[in-house]
Kinemage of the C-alpha trace (Angstrom):
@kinemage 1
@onewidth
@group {chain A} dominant
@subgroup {mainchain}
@vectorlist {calphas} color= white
{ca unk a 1} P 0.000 0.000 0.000
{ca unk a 2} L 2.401 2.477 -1.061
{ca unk a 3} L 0.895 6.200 -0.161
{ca unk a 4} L -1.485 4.669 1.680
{ca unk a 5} L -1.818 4.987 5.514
{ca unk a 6} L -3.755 3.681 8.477
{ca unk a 7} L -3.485 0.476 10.694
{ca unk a 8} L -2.129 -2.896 9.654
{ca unk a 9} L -4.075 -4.811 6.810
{ca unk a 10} L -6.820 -6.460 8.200
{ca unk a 11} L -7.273 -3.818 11.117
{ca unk a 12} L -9.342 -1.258 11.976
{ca unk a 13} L -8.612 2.146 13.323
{ca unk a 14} L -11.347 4.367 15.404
{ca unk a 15} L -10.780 8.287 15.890
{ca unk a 16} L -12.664 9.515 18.705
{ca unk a 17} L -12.279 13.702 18.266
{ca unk a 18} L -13.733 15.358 21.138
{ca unk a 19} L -15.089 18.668 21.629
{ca unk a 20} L -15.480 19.127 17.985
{ca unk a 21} L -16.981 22.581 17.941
{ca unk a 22} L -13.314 23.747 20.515
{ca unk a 23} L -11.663 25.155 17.491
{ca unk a 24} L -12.102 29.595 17.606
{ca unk a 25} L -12.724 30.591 13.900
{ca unk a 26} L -10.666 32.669 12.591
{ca unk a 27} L -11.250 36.730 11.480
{ca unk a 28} L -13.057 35.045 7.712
{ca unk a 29} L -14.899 32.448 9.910
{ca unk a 30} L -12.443 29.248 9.043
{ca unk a 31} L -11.000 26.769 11.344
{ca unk a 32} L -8.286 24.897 10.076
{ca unk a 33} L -8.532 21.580 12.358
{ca unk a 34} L -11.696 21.421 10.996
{ca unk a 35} L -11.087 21.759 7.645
{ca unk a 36} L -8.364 19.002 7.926
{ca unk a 37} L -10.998 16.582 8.956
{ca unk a 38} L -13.580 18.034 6.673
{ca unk a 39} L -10.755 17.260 3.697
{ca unk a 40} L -10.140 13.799 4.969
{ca unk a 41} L -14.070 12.945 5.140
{ca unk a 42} L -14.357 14.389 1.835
{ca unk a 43} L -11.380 13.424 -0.135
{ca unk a 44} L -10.252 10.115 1.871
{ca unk a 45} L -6.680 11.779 3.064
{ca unk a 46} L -4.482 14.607 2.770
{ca unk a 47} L -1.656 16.673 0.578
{ca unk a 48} L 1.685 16.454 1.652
{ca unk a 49} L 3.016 19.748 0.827
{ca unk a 50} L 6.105 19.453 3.104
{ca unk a 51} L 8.484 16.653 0.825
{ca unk a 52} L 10.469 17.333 -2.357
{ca unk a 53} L 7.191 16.021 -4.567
{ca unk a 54} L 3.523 17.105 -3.767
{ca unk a 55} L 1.719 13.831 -3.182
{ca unk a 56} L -1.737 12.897 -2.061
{ca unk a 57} L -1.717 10.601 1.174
{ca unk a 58} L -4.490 7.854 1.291
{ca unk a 59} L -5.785 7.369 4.856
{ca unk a 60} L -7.237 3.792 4.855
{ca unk a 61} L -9.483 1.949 7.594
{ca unk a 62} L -10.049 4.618 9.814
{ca unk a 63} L -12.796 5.498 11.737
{ca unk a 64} L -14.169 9.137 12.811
{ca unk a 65} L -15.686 9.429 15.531
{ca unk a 66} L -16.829 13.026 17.106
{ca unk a 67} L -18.634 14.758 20.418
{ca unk a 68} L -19.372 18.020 20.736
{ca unk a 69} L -22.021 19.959 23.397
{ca unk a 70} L -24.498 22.577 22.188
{ca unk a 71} L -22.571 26.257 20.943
{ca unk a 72} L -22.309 28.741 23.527
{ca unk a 73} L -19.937 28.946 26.484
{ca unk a 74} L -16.742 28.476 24.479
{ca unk a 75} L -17.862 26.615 21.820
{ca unk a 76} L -18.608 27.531 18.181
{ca unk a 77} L -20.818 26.493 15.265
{ca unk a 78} L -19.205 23.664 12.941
{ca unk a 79} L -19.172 24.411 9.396
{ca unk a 80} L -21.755 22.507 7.516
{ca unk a 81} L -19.354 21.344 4.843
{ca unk a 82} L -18.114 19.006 7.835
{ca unk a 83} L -21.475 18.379 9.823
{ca unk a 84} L -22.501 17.107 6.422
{ca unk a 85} L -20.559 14.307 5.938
{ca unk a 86} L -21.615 12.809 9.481
């Protein structure tokens, strides 16, 4: 599984993110933890801008799992792009 990443063949990985809605957006309203997940929900992995080639990084057999409490108090509306893919 070259470019491919995630737990051994013939495992399963689960990704419990909690406090989802923690993240303050930012002056335009983004917030870029979120948008990471919302990318690998979407797209099934990320970029990797940071090597000599640009190269698209397959996340395999994971699970996402999220909480988050009602907005107010510290915590902020989620984008719909990401509440949409739950």
């Amino acid at each position: 599984r070259k470019g491919a990443y995630g737990p051994p063949i013939g495992k399963r990985c689960a990704l419990l993110v909690d406090d989802l809605n923690a993240p303050v957006p930012e002056r335009y309203g983004a917030q870029p933890p979120l948008e990471l997940l919302r990318q690998y929900l979407g797209h099934g992995g990320w970029y990797d801008c940071h090597r000599d080639s640009i190269g698209f990084k397959t996340i395999l057999d994971v699970l996402l799992v999220a909480a988050m409490g009602p907005t107010g108090g510290g915590r902020h509306p989620v984008s719909p792009r990401l509440v949409r893919h739950f």
